[in-house]
N, CA, C and O atoms as CSV, one atom per row, in Angstrom:
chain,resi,resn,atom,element,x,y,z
A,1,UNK,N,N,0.838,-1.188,0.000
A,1,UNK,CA,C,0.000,0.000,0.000
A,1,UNK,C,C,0.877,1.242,0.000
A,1,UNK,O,O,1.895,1.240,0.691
A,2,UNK,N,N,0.563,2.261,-0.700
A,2,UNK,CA,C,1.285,3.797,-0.944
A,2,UNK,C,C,1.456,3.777,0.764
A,2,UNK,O,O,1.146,2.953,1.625
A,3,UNK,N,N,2.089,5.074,0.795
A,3,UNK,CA,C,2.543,5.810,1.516
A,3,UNK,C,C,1.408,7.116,1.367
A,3,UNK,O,O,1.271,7.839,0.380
A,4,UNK,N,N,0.642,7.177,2.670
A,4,UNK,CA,C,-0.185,8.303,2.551
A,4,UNK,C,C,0.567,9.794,2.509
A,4,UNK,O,O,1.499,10.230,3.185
A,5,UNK,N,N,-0.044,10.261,1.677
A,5,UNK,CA,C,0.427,11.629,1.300
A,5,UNK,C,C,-0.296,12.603,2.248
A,5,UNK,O,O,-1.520,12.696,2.344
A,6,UNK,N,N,0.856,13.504,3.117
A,6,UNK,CA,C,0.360,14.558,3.551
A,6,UNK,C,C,0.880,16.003,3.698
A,6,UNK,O,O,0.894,16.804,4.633
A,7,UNK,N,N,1.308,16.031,2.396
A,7,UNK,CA,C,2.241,17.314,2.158
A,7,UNK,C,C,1.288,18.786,1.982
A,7,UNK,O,O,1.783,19.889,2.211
A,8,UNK,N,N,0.341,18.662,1.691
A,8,UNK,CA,C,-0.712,19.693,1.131
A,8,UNK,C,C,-1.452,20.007,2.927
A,8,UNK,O,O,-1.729,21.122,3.369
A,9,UNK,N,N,-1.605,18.818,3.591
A,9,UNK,CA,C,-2.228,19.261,4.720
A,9,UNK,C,C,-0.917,19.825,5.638
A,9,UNK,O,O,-1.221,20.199,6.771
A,10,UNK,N,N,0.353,19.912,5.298
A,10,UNK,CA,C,1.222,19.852,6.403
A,10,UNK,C,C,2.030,21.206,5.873
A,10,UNK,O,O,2.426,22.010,6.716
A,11,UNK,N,N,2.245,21.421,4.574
A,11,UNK,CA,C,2.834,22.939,4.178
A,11,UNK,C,C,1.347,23.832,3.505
A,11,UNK,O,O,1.601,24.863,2.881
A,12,UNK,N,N,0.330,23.553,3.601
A,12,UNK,CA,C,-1.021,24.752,3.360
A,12,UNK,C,C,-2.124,24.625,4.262
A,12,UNK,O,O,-3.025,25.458,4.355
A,13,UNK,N,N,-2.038,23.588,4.912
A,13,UNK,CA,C,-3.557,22.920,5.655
A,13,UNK,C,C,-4.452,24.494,5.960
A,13,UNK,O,O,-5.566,24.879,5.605
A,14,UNK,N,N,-3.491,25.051,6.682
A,14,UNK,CA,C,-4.041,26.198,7.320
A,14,UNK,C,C,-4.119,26.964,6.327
A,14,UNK,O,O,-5.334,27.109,6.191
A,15,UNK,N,N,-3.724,27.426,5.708
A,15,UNK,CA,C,-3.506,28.611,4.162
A,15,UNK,C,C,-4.606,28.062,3.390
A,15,UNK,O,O,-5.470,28.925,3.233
A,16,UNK,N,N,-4.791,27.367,3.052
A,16,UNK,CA,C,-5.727,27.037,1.684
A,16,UNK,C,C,-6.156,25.196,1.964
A,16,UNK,O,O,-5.587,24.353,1.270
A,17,UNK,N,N,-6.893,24.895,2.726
A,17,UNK,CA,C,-7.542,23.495,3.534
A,17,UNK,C,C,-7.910,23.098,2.092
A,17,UNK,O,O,-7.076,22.305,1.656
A,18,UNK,N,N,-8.878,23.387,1.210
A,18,UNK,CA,C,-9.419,23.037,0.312
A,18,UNK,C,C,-8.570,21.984,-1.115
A,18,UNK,O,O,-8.752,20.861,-1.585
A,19,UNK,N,N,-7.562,23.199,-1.388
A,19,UNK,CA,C,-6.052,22.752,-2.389
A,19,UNK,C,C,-5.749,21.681,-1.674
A,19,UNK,O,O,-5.710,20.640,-2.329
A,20,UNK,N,N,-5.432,21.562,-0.100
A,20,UNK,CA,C,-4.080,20.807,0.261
A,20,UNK,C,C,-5.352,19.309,0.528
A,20,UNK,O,O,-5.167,18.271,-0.107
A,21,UNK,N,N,-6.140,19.393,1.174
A,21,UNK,CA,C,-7.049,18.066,0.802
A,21,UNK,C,C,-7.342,17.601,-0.722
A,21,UNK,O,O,-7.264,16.379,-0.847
A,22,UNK,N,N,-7.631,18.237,-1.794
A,22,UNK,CA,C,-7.261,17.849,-2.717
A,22,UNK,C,C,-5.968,17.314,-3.648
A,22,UNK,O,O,-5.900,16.510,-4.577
A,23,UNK,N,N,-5.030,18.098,-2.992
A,23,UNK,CA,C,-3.854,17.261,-3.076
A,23,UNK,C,C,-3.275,16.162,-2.474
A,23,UNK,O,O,-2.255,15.707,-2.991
A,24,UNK,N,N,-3.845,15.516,-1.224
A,24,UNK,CA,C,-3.403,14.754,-0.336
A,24,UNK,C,C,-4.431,13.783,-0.968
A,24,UNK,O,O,-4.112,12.859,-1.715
A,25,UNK,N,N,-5.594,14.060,-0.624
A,25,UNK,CA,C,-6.999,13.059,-1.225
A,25,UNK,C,C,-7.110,12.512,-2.676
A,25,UNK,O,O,-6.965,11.374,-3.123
A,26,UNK,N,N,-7.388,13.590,-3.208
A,26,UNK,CA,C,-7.485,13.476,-4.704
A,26,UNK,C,C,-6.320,13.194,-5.552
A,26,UNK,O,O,-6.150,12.032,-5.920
A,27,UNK,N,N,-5.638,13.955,-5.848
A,27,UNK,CA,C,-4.016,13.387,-6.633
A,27,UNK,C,C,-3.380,12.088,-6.152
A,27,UNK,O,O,-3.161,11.073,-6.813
A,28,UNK,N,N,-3.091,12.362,-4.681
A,28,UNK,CA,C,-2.392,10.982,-4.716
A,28,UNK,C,C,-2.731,10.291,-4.217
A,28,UNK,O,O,-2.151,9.214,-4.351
A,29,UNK,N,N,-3.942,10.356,-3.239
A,29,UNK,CA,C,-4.587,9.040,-2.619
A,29,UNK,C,C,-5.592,8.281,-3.430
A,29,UNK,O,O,-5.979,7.139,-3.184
A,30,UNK,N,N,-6.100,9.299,-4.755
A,30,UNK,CA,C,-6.942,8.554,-5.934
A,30,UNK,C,C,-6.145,8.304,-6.910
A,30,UNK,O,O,-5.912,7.138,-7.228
A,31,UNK,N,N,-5.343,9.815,-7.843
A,31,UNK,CA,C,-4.538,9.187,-9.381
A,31,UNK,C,C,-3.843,8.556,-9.270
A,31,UNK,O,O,-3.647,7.878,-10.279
A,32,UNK,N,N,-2.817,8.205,-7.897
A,32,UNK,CA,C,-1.338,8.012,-7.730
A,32,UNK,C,C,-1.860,6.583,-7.718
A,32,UNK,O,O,-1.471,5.657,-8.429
A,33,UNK,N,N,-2.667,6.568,-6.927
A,33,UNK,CA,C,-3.146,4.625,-6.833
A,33,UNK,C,C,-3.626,3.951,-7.447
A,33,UNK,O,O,-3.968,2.804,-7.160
A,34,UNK,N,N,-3.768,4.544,-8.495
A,34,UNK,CA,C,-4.451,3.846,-9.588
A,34,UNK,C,C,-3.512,2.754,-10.319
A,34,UNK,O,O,-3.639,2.446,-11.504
A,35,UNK,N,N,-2.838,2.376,-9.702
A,35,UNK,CA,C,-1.531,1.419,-10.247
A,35,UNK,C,C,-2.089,0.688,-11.398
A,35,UNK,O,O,-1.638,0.926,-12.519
A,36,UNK,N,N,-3.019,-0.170,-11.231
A,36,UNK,CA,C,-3.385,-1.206,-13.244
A,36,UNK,C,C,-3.747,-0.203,-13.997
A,36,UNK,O,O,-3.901,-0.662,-15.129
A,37,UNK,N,N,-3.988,1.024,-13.985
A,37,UNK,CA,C,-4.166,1.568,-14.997
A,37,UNK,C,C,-2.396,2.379,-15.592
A,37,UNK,O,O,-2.121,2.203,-16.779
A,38,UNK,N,N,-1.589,3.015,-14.902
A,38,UNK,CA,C,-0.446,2.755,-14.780
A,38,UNK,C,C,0.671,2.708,-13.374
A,38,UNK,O,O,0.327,3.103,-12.260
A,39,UNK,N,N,1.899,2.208,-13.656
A,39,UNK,CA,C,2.584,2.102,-12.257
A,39,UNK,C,C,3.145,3.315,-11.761
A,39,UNK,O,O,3.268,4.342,-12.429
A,40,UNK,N,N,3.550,3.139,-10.330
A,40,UNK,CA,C,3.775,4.195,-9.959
A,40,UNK,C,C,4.945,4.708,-10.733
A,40,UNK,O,O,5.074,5.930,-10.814
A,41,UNK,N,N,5.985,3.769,-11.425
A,41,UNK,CA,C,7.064,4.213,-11.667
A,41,UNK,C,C,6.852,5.057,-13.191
A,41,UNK,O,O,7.843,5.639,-13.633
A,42,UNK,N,N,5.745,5.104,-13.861
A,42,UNK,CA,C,4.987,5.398,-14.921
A,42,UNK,C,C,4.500,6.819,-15.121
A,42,UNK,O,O,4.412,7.719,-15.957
A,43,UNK,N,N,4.161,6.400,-13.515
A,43,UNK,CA,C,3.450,7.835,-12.966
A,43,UNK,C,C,4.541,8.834,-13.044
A,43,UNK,O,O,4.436,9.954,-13.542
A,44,UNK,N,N,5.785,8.227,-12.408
A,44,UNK,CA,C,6.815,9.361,-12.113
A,44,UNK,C,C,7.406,10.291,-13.684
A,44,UNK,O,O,7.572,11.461,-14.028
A,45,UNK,N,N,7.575,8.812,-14.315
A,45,UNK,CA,C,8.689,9.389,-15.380
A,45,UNK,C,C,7.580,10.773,-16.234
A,45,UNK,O,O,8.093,11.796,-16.687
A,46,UNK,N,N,6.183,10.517,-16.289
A,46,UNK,CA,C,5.110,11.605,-16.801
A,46,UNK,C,C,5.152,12.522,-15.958
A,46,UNK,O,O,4.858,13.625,-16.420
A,47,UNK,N,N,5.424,12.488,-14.815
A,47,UNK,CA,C,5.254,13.909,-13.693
A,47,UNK,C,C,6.475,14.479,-13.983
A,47,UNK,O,O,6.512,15.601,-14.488
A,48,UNK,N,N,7.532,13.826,-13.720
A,48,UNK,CA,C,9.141,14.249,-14.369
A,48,UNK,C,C,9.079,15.372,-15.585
A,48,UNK,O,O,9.498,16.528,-15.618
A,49,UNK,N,N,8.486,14.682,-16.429
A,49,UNK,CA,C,8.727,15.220,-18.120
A,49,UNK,C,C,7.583,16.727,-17.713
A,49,UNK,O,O,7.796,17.938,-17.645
A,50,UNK,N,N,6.425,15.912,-17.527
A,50,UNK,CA,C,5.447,17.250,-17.209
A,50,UNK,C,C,6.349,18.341,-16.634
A,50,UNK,O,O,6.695,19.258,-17.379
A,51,UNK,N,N,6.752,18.308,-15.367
A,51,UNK,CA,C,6.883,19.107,-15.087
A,51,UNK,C,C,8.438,20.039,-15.446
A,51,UNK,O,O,8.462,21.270,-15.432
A,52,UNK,N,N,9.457,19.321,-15.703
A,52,UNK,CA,C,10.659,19.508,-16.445
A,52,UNK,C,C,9.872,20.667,-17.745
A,52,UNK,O,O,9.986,21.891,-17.819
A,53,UNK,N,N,9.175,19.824,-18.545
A,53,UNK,CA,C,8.388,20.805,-19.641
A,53,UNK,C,C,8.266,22.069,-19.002
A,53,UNK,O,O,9.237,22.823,-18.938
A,54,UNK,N,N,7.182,22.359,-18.535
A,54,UNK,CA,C,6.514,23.682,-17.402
A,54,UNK,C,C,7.589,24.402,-16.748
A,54,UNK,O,O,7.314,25.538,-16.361
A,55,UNK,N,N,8.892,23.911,-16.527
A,55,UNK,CA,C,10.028,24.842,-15.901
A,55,UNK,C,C,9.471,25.067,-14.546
A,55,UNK,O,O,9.555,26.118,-13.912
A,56,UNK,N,N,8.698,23.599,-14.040
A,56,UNK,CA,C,8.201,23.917,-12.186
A,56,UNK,C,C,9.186,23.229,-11.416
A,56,UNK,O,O,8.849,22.223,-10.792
A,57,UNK,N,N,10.550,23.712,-11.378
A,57,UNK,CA,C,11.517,23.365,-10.666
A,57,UNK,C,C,11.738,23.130,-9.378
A,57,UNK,O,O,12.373,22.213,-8.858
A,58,UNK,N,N,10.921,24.411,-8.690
A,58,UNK,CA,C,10.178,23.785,-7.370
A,58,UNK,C,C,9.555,22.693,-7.017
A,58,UNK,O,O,9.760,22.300,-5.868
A,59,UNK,N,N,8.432,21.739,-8.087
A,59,UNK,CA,C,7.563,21.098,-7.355
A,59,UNK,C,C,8.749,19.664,-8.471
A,59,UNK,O,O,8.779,18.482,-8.128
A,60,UNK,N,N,9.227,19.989,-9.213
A,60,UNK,CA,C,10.494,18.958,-9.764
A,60,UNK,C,C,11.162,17.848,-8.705
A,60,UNK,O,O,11.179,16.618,-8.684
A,61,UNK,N,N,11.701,18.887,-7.841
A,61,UNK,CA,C,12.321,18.129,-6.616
A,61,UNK,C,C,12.223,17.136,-6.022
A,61,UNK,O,O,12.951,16.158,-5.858
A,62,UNK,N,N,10.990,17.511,-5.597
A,62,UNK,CA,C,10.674,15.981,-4.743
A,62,UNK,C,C,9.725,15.590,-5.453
A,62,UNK,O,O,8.668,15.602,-4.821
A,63,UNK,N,N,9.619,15.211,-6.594
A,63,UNK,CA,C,9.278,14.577,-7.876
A,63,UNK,C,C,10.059,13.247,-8.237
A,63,UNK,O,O,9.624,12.113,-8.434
A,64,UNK,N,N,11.507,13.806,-8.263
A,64,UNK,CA,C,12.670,13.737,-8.855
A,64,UNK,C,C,12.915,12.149,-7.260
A,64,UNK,O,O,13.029,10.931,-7.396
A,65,UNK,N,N,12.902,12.755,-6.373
A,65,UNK,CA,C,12.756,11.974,-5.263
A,65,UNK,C,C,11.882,10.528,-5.050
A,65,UNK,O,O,12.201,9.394,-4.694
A,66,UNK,N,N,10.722,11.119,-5.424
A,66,UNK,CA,C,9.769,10.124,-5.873
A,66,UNK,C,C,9.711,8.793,-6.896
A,66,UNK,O,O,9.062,7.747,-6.858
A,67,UNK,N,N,10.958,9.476,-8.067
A,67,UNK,CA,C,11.368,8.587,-9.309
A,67,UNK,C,C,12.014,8.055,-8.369
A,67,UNK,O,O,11.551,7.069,-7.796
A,68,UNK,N,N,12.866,8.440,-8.121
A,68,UNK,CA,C,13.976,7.583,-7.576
A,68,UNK,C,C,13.325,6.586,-6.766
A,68,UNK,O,O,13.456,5.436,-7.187
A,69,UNK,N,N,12.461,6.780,-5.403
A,69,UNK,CA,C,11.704,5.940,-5.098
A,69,UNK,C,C,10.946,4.758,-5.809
A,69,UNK,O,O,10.842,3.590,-5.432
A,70,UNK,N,N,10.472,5.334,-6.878
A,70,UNK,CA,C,9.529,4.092,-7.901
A,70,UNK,C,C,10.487,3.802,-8.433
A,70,UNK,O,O,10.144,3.524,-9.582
A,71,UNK,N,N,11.931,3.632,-8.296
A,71,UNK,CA,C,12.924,2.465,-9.170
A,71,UNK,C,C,12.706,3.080,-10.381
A,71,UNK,O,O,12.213,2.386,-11.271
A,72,UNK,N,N,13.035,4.546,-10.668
A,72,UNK,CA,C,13.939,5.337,-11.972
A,72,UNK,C,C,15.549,5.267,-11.780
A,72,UNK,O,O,15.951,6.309,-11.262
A,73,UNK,N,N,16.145,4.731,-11.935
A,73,UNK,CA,C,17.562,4.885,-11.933
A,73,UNK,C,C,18.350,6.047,-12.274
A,73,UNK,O,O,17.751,6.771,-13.069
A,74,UNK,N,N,19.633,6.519,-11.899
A,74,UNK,CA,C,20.382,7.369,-12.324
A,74,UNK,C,C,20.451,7.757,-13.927
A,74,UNK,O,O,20.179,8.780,-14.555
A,75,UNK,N,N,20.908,6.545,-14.262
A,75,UNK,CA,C,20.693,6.481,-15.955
A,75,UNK,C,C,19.723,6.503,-16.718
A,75,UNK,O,O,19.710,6.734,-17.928
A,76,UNK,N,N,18.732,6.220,-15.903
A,76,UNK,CA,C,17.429,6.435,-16.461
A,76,UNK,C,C,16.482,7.855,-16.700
A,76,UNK,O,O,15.595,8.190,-17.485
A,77,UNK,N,N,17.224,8.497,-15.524
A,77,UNK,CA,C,16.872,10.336,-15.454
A,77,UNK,C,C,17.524,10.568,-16.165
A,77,UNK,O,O,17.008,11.307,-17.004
A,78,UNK,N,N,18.690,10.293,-16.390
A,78,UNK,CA,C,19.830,11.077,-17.155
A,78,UNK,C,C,19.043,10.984,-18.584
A,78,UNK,O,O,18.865,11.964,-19.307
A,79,UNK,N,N,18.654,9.822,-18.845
A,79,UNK,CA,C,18.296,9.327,-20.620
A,79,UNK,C,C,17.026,10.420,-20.809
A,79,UNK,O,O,16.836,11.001,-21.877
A,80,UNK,N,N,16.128,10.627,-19.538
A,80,UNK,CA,C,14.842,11.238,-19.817
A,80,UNK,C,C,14.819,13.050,-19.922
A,80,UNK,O,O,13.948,13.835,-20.295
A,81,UNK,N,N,16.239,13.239,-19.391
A,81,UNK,CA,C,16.268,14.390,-19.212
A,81,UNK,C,C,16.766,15.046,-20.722
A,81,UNK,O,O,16.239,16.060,-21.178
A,82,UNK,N,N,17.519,14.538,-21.200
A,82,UNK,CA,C,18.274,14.272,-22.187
A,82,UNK,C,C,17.341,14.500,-23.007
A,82,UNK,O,O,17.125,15.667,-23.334
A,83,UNK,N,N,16.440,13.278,-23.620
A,83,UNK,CA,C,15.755,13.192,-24.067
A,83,UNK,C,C,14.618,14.040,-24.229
A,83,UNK,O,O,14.053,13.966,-25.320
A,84,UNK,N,N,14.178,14.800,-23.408
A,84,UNK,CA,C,13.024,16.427,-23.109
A,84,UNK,C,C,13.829,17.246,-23.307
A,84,UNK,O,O,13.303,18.355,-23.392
A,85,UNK,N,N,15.582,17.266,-23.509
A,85,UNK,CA,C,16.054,18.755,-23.324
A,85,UNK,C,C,15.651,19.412,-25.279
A,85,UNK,O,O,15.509,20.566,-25.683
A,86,UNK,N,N,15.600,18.410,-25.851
A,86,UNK,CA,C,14.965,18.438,-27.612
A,86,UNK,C,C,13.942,18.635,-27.820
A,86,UNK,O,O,13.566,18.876,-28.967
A,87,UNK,N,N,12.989,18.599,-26.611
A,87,UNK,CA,C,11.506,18.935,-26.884
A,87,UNK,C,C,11.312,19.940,-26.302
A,87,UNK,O,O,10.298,20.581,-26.577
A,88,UNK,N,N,12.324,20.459,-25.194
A,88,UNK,CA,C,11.661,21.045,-24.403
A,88,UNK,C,C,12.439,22.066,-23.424
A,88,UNK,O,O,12.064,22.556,-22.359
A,89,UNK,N,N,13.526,22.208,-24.067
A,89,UNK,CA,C,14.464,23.519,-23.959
A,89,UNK,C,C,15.556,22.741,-23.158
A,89,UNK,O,O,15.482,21.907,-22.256
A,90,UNK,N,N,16.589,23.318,-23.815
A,90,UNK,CA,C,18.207,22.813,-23.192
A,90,UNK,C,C,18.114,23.738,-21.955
A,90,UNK,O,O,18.359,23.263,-20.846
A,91,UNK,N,N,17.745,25.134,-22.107
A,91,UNK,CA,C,18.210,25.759,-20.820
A,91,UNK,C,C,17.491,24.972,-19.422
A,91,UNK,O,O,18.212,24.795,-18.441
A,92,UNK,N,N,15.846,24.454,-19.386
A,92,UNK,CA,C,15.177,23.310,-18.295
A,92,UNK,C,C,15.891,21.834,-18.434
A,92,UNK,O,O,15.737,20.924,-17.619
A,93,UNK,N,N,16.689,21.769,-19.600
A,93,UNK,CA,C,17.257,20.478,-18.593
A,93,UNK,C,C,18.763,20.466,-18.444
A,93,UNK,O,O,19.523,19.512,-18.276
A,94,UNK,N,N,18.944,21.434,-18.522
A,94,UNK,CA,C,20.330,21.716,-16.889
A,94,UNK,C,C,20.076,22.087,-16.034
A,94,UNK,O,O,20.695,21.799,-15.010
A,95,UNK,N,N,19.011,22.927,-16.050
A,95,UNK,CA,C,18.069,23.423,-14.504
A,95,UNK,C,C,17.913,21.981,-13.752
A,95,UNK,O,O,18.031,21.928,-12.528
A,96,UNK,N,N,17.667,20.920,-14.460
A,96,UNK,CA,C,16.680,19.940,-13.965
A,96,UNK,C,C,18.425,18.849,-13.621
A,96,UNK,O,O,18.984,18.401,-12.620
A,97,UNK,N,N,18.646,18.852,-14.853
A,97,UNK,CA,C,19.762,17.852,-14.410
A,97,UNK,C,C,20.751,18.284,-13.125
A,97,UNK,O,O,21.428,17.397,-12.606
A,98,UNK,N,N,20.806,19.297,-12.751
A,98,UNK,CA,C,21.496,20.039,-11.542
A,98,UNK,C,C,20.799,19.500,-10.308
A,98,UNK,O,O,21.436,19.116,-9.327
A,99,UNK,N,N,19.265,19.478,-10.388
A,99,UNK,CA,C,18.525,18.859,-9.324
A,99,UNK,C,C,18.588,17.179,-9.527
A,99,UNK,O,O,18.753,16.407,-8.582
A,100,UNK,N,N,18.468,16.868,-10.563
A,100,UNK,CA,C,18.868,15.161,-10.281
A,100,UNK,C,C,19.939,14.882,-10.548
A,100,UNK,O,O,20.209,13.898,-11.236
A,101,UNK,N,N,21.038,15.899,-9.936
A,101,UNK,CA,C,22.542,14.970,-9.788
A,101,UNK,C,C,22.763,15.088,-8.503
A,101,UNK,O,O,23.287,14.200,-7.831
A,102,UNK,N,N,22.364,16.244,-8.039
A,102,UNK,CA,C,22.273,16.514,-6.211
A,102,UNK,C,C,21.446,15.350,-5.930
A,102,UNK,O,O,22.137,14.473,-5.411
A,103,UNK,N,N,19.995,14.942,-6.102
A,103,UNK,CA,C,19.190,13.901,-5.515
A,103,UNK,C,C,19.945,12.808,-5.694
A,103,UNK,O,O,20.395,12.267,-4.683
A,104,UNK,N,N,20.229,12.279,-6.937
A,104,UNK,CA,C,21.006,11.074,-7.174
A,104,UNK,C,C,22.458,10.886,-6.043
A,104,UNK,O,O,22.674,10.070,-5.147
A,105,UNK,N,N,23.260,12.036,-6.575
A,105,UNK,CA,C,24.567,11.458,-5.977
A,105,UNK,C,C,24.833,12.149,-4.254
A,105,UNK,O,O,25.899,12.509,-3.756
A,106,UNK,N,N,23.805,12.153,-3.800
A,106,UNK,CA,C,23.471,12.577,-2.642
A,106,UNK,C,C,23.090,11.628,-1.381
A,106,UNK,O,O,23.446,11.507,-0.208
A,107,UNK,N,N,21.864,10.821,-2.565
A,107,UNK,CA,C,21.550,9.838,-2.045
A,107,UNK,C,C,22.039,8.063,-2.141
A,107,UNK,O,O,21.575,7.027,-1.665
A,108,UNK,N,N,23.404,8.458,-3.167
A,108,UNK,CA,C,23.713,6.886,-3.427
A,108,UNK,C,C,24.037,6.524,-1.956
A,108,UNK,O,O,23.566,6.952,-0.902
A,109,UNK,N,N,24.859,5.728,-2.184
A,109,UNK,CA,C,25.290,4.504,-1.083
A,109,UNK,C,C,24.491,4.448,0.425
A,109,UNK,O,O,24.997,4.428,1.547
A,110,UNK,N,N,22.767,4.428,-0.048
A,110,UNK,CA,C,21.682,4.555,1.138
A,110,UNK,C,C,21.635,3.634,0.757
A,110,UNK,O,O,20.831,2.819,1.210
């Protein structure tokens, strides 16, 4: 079973209750689980690209965290990043690859 999400109730609960239950409830306690329709690791590499696209470098991060969690590999960001910097601007994926070389080689030998 996921890992309940409570990032929306824990950095907005008070600011905006409405957003952050929909983000905790709805996004990832409904889309995220939807595993047979696709896996989580499925989920990631589309949230990745999505958001790499959009230049949301902020919400990238612990995105980027998340791949890594669903078993995206080092080489495997590297290939995807790579791969969007042709669709989707060289200048967002050095932005991006800067954040998944810190996550990656930060977190190896855990």
């Amino acid at each position: 079973m996921a890992e309940k999400q409570t990032a929306g109730r824990d950095l907005l609960g008070d600011f905006a209750p409405k957003f952050a239950e929909l983000n905790d409830v709805v996004l990832f306690g409904e889309v995220w689980s939807r595993e047979k329709e696709l896996s989580p690791r499925d989920r990631s590499m589309i949230t990745v690209s999505a958001l790499l696209a959009g230049g949301n470098f902020e919400q990238l991060t612990p995105h980027l965290h998340k791949a890594k969690a669903n078993g995206i590999t080092k080489e495997e960001i590297a290939e995807i990043i790579t791969h969007l910097a042709f669709y989707a601007g060289w200048p967002k994926a050095w932005s991006a690859f800067n954040i998944a070389k810190s996550i990656y080689e930060s977190e190896e030998g855990r």
